[in-house]
C-alpha positions in Angstrom: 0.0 0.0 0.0 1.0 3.2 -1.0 2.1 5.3 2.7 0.8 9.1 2.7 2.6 11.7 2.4 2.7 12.5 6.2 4.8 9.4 6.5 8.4 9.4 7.1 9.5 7.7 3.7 10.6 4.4 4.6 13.4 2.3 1.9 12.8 -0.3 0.2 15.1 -3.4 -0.4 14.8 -5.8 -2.9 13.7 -8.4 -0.6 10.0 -6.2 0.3 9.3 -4.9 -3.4 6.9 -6.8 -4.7 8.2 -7.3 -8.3 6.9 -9.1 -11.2 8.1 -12.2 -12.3 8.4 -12.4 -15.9 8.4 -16.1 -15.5 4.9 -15.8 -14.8 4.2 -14.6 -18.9 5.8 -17.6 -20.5 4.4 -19.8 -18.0 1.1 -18.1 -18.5 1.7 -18.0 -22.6 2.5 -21.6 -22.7 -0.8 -22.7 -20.7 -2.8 -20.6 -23.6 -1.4 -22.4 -26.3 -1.8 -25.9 -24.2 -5.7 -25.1 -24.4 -5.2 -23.5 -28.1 -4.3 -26.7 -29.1 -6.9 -28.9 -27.9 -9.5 -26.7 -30.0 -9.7 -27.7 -33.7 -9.8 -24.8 -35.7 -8.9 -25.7 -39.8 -5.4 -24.4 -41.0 -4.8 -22.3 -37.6 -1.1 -21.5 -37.1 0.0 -21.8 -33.6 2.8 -19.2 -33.0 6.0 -20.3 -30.6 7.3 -17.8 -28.5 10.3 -18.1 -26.5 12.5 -15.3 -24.1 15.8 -14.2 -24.7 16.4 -15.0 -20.7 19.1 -12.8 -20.5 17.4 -10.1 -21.6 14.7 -10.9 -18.7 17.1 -10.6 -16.0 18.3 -7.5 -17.6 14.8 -6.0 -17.7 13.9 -7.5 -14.4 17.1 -5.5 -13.0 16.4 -1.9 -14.3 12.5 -2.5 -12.8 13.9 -3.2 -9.6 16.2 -0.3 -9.5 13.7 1.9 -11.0 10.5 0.6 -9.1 13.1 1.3 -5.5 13.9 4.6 -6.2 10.5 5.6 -7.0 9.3 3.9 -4.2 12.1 5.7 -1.5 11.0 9.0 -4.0 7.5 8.7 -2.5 4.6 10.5 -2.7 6.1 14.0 -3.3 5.0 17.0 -5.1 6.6 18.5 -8.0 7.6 15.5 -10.6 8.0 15.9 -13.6 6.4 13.5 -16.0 8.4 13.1 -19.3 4.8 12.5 -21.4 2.3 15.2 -22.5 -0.3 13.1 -20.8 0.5 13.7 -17.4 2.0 17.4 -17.9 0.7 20.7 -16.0 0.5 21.8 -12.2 -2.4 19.7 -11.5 -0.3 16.4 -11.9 3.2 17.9 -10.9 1.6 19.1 -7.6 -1.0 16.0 -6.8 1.4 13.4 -5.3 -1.6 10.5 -5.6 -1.7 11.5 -9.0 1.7 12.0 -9.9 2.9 8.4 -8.0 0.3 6.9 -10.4 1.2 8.1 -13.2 4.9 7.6 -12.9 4.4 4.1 -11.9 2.1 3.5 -15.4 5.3 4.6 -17.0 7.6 2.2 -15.4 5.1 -0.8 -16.2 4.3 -0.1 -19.8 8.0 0.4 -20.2 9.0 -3.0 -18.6 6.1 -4.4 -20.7 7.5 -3.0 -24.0 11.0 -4.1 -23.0 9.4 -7.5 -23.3 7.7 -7.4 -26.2 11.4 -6.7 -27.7 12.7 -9.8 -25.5 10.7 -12.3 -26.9 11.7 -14.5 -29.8 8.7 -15.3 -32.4 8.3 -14.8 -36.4 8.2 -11.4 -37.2 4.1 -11.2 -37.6 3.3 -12.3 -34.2 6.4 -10.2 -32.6 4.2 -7.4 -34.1 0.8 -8.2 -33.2 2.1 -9.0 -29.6 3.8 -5.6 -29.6 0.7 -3.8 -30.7 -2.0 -5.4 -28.2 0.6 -4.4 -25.5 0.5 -1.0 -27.2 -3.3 -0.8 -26.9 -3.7 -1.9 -23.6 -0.8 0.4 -22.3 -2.5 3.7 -24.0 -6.2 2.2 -22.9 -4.8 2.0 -19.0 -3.4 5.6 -18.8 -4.2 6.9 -15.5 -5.4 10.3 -17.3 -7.9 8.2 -19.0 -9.9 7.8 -16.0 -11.6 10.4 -13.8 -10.7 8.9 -10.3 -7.2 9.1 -11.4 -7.3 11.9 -13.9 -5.9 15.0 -11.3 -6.7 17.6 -14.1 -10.0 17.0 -14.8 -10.6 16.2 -11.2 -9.2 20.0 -10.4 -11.5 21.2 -13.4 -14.6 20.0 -11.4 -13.7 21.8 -8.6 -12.9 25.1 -10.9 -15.8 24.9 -12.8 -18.4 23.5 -9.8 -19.2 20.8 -12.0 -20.0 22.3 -14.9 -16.9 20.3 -16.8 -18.5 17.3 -15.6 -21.8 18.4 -16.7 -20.8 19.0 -20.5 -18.4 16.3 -20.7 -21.6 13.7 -20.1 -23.6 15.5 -22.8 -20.3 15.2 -25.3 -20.3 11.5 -24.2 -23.9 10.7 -25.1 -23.6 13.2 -27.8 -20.7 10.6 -29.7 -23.0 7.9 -28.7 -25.9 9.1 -31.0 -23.1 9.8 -33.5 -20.9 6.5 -33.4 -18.2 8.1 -33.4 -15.6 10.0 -30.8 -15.2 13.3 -31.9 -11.9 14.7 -33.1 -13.1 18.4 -33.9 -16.3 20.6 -33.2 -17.8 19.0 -36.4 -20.8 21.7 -36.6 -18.9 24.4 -37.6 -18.2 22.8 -40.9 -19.9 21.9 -44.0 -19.5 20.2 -47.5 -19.5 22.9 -50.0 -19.5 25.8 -47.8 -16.3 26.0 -45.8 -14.3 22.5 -46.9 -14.6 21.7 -50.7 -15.1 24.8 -51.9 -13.2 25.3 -55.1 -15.6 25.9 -57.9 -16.3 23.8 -60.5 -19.0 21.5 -61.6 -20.0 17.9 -61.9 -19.9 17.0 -65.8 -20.6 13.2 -65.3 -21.9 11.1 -63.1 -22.5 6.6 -62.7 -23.5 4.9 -60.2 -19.4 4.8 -58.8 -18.4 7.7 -58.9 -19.2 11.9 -60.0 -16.3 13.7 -62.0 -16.1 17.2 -61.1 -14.4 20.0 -63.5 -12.7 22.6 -61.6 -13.3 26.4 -63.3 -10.0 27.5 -64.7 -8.6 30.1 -62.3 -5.9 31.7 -65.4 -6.7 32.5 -68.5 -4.3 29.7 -70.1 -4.1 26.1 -69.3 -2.5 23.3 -70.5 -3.1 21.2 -73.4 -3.3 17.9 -71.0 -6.0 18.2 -68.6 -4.7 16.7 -65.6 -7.5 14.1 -63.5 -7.0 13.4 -59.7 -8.1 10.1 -58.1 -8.2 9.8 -54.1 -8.6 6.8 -51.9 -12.3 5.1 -52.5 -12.2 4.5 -48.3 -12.3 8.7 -47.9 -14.0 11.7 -49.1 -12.3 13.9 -52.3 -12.2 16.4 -50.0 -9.2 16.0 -48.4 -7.4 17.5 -51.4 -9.7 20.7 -51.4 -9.7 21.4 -47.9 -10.4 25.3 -47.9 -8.3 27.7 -50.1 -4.9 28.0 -48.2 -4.4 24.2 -47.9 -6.5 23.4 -51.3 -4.4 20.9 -53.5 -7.1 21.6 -56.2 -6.8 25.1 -56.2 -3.5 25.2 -56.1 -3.4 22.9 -59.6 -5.9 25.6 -61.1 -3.6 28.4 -60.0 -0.3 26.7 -62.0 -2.2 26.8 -65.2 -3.7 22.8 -65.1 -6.9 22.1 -66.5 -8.1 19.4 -63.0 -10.3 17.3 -62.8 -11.7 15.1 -59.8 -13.0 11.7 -58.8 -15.9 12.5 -56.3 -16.3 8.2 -54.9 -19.7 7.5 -54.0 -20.4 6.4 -50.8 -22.1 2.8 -50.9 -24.7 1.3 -49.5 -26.7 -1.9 -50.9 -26.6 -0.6 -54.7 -23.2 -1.3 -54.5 -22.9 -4.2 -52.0 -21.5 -6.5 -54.9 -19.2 -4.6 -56.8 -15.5 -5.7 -57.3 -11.8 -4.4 -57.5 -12.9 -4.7 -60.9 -15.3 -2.3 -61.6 -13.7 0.2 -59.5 -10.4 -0.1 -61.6 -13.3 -0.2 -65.4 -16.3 2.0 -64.5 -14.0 4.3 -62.2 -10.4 4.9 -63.3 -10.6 3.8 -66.6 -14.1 5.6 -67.2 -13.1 8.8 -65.4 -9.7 8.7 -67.8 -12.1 8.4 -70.9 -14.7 11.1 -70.0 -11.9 13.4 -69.4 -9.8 12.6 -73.2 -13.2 13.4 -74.5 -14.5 16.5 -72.8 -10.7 17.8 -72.8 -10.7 16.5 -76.7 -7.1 15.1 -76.5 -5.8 11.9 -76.6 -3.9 11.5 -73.5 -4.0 12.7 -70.0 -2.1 13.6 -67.0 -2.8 11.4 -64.2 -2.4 11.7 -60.2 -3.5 8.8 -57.5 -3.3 9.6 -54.1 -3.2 6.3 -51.5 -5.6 3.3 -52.2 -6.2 5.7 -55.2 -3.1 5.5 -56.6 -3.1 1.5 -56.0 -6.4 1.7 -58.4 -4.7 4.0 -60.8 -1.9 1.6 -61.5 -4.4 -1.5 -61.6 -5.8 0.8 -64.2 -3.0 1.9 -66.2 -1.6 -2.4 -66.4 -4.9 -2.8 -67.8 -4.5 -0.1 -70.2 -1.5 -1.3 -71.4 -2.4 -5.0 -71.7 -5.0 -3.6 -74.0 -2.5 -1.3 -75.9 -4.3 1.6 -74.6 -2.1 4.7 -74.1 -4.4 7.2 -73.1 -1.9 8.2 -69.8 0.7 10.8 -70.3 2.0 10.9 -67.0 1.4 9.2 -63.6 1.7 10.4 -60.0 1.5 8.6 -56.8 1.4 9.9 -53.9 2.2 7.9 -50.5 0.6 4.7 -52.8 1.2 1.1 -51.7 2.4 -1.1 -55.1 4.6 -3.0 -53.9 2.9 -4.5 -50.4 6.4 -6.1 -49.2 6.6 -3.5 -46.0 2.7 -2.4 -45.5 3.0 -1.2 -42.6 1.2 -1.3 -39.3 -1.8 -2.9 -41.0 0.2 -5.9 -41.6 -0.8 -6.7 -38.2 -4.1 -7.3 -39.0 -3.8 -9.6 -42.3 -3.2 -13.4 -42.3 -4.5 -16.3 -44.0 -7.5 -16.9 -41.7 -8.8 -13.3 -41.0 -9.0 -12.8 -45.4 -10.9 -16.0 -45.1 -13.3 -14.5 -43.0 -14.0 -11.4 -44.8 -14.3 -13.7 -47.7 -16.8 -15.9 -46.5 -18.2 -12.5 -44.9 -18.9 -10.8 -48.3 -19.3 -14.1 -50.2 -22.8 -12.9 -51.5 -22.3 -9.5 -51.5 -22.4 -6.6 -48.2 -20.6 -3.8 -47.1 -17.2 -2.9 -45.2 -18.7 -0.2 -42.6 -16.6 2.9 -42.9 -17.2 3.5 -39.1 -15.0 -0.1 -38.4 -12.5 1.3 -41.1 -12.3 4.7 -39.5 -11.5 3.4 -35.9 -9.2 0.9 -37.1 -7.0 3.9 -38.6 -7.4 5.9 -35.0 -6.8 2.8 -32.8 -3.2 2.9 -35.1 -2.3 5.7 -32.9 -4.3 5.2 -29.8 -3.4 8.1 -28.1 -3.4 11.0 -30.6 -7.0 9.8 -32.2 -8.4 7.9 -29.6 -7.7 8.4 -25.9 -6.7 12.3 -25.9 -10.4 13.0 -27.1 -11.8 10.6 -24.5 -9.9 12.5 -22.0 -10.7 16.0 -23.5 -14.0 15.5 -24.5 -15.9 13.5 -21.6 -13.6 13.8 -18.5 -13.1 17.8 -19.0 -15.9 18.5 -21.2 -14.1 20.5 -23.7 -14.8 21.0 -27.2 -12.1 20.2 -29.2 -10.9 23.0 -31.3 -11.8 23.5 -35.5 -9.8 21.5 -37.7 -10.5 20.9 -41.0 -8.7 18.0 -41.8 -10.4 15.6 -38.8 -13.7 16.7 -39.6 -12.6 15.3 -43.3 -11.0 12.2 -41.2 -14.2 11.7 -39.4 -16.4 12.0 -42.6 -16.7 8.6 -43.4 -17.1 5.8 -46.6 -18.5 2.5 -46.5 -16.9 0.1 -49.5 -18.4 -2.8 -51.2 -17.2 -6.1 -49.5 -16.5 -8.4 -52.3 -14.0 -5.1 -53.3 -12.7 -5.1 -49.8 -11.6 -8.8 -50.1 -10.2 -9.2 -53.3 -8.1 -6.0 -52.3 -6.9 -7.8 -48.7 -5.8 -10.8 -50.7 -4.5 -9.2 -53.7 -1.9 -7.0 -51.6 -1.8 -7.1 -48.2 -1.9 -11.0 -47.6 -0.7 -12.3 -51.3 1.6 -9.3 -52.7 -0.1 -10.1 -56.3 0.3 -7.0 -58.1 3.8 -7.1 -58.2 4.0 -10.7 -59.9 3.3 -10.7 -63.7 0.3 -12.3 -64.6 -0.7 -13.3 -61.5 -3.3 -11.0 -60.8 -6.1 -11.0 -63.2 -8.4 -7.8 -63.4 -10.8 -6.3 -66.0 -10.3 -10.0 -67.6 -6.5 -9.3 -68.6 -3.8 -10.7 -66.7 -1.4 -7.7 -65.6 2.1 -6.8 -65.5 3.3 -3.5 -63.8 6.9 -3.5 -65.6 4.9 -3.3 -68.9 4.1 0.4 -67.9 5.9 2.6 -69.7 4.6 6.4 -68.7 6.7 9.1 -67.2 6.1 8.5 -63.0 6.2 10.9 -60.3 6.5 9.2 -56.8 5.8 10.9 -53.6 6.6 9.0 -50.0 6.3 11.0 -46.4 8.9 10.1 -44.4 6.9 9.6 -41.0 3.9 7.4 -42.3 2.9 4.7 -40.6 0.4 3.7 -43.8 2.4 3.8 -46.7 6.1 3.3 -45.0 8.6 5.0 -46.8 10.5 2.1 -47.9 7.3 1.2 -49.0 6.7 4.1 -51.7 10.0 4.2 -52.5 10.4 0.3 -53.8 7.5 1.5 -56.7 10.9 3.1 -58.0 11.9 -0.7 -58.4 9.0 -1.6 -60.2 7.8 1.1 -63.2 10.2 1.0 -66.1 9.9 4.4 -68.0 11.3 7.7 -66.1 10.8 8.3 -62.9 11.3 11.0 -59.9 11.1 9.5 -56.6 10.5 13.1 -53.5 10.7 12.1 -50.1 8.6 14.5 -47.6 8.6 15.3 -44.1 6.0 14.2 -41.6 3.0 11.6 -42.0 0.4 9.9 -44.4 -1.6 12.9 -44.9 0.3 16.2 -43.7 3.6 15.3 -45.5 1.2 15.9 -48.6 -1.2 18.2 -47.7 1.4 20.9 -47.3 1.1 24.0 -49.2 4.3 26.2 -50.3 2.3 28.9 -48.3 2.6 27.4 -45.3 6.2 27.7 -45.6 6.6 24.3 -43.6 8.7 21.2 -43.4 11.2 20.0 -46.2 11.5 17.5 -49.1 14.6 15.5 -50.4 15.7 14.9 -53.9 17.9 12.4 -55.2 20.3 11.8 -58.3 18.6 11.9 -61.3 17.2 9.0 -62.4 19.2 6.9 -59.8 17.4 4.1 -58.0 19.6 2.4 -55.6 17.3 -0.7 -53.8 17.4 0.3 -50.9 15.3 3.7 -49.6 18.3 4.0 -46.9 21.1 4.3 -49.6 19.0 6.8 -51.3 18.0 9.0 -48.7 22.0 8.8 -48.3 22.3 10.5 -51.6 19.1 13.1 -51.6 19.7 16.9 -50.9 17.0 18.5 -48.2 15.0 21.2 -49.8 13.2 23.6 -47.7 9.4 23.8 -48.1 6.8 22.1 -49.8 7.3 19.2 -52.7 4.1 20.8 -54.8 6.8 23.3 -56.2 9.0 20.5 -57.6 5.9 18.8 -58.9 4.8 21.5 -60.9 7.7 21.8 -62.7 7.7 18.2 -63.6 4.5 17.9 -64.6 4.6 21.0 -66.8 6.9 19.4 -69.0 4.6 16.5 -69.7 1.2 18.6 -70.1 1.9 20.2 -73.6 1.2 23.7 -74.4 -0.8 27.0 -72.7 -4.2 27.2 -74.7 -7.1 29.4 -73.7 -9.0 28.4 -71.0 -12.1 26.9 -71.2 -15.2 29.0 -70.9 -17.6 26.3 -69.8 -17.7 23.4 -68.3 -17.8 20.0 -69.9 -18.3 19.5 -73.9 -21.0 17.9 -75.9 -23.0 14.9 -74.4 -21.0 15.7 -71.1 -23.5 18.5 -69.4 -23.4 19.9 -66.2 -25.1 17.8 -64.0 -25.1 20.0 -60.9 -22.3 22.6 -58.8 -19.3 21.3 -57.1 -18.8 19.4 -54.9 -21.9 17.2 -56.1 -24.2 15.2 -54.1 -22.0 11.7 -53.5 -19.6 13.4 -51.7 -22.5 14.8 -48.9 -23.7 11.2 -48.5 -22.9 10.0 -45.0 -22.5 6.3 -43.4 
């Protein structure tokens, strides 16, 4: 028991700490897998662990030495917590509080120290790692109001009021299904996010294509069309005007054009990889030749949409269609070799399961989608709002890009499968002919067009190693940028916000590894859009005048920008 802090501090010896025993895991591992064994499940994998036991007695060591001196330490006033969770006067000065929190630390530390002690194949290593990673971020001390001292001295400040609103925010996000990440009424489709003018000049039942009004009074010959991730909103690449992606194409003279993904629900419950890749990519590419009246365009997938734009462009070329002038991807997964921290979730047995899941047809729910991506970082897009929202009752500030984050898509589940064994699980894009879509069996190194490739250094998505080995794959000319930051700032970064860097390699030098070229790139300061524009300028033709309408010939406009898919919710 914890003494008070009127006590005279009394040490501690080895001998009357009570310590774990990391014995007690394997010993407790091994009886799991006794009784896993004894249940019949068809081609389950049992995964062997073992301890590096040296490693145990050196972790057991520092938690002793570190468990005595913050036991003899004692409940004093004034620590100082090296994590933003347990920062600020009400923790440093609450000794309870403060004994708590440090002792959380020392636990999920020892805890994490074993995760890196234990010997297993590299999958269940991670997966082990991650559920101690969840349950260390979902036991926080500041996650809990008995234990919480800020939001306990909020009460008191605000005489309950704090207590008051933070039950209203909770069953607020109940009616919602969803925790909320910014004050989501202060924003709306068309009026202060997606806001770029333009207008929907086609429209099927997968997706509207939305023609941005030319903001100079020459554009380029080669209209350039923009396809984003089918799990999220277009919106995330016209934000509001400072941040707008969009805008900022229309302002460098390119004639853009968007994918606007519907959002399913049972019309398209059994739709396939398939028709995305024919009735969305390779439709949106055609409408755009034809309204644009050229014969080839300039392409840019972003994410999951630039996975669908290759699919697209292998089937192009395996019908000896060159209707692509250039490509871009931007943080795209090709090459699924190093996925990332989704790997975690993908073996044999759980594709299975969606399979059989979506066997005659249904839909992935984008709310499951949406807090699988938060739950990747539990404690930026999880817990801090659970502790904000409900324990102090505080609103969480505006913020465009988690309103778009929140704003979610369902997808068709026979899509959602073939995807999870095509990549993820079976890596099937990258072997020639093995993957079969649109009837044509495809081979990436057949395509031939100019590639830009864009990785963000921090992503935990799209690794960068990950981006980068697309440079391994295409064999025309590429450019390979590396950006600062994560999955979605590293590109959403506008030369106006003067923020972060990029690198730039050798020309047209591809070592294998992403190490030996980041080795051999020169840091630029600012955003990557600059370099962009000049490379896609030089694959986009001549200046001509700028349309003065929308669409051409059977392609009217259908309705203003941003359209009506895009405002369809779960």
């Amino acid at each position: 028991m914890p003494r008070s802090s009127a006590q005279k501090p009394k040490k501690a010896s080895a001998d009357s700490l009570p310590l774990p025993d990391p014995s007690l895991f394997v010993e407790g591992w091994n009886k799991a897998l006794e009784s896993f064994k004894k249940i019949e499940i068809p081609d389950a994998t049992i995964p062997q662990i073992s301890f590096d036991n040296e490693k145990l007695l050196e972790i057991q060591n520092n938690y002793l030495e570190q468990a005595t001196h913050l036991w003899n330490q004692g409940l004093v006033s004034g620590a100082v917590l090296d994590d933003k969770r347990f920062k600020g006067p009400a923790w440093e000065q609450n000794p309870v509080a403060s004994f708590s929190a440090a002792l959380y630390l020392l636990n999920t530390n020892t805890l994490m120290a074993m995760t890196d002690a234990l010997h297993a194949d590299a999958k269940t290593q991670a997966r082990i790692k991650y559920a101690v990673e969840q349950l260390a971020a979902a036991t926080a001390p500041s996650n809990y109001l008995a234990l919480n001292a800020e939001a306990q001295q909020k009460i008191i400040e605000t005489k309950g009021e704090s207590l008051t609103k933070g039950i209203q925010n909770l069953l607020h996000d109940m009616s919602q299904g969803h925790v909320s990440m910014t004050d989501e009424s202060l924003f709306t489709v068309g009026e202060n996010v997606a806001t770029t003018q333009g207008s929907v000049v086609f429209e099927n039942e997968y997706f509207q294509l939305i023609e941005y009004k030319p903001l100079t009074a020459q554009v380029y010959e080669v209209p350039l069309l923009l396809i984003p991730p089918c799990i999220n909103k277009y919106y995330i690449l016209d934000l509001q005007p400072k941040n707008s992606f969009v805008k900022y194409c229309s302002d460098q003279g390119f004639r853009t054009f968007i994918v606007s993904w519907s959002n399913p629900h049972e019309d398209l419950e059994h739709a396939k990889w398939d028709d995305y890749v024919e009735k969305g990519a390779l439709k949106a590419i055609q409408v755009v030749k034809e309204i644009a009246n050229v014969d080839q365009i300039n392409t840019l997938g972003f994410c999951v949409g630039g996975t669908l734009l290759t699919s697209a462009l292998a089937v192009a070329e395996a019908k000896k269609d060159h209707s692509v002038a250039s490509a871009t991807l931007l943080t795209t997964l090709v090459d699924f070799t190093h996925s990332g921290v989704l790997d975690v979730f993908i073996d044999e047995s759980f594709v299975k399961y969606r399979e059989s899941q979506f066997l005659d047809g249904g839909l992935m729910s984008g709310r499951d989608m949406a807090a699988t991506f938060s739950f990747l970082r539990p404690n930026d897009l999880v817990w801090n709002y659970v502790v904000g929202n409900y324990l102090k009752g505080e609103t969480p500030p505006p913020f465009d890009l988690l309103y778009w984050n929140s704003d979610a898509t369902n997808l068709p589940g026979p899509m959602y499968a073939w995807y999870l064994r095509n990549t993820y699980l079976e890596n099937n894009l990258i072997k020639p002919g093995k993957a079969k879509i649109c009837g044509v069996p495809i081979d990436l190194n057949t395509i031939k067009v100019p590639v830009y490739i864009y990785g963000s250094r921090e992503d935990h998505i799209v690794p960068i190693d990950a981006s980068y080995a697309s440079t391994q794959i295409f064999k025309g000319k590429k450019r390979f940028v590396m950006g600062a930051s994560g999955h979605i700032a590293g590109v959403i970064n506008p030369p106006s916000s003067g923020k972060r860097s990029h690198w730039i390699g050798p020309e047209n030098k591809f070592p294998t590894s992403v190490d030996a070229w980041i080795k051999s790139s020169t840091e630029h300061p600012g955003s990557w859009w600059t370099d962009w524009v000049k490379w896609l300028s030089k694959h986009s033709g001549k200046k001509i005048s700028a349309p003065k309408v929308a669409g051409r010939g059977k392609y009217k406009v259908i309705e203003p920008a941003p359209g009506r898919y895009v405002k369809v919710k779960v």
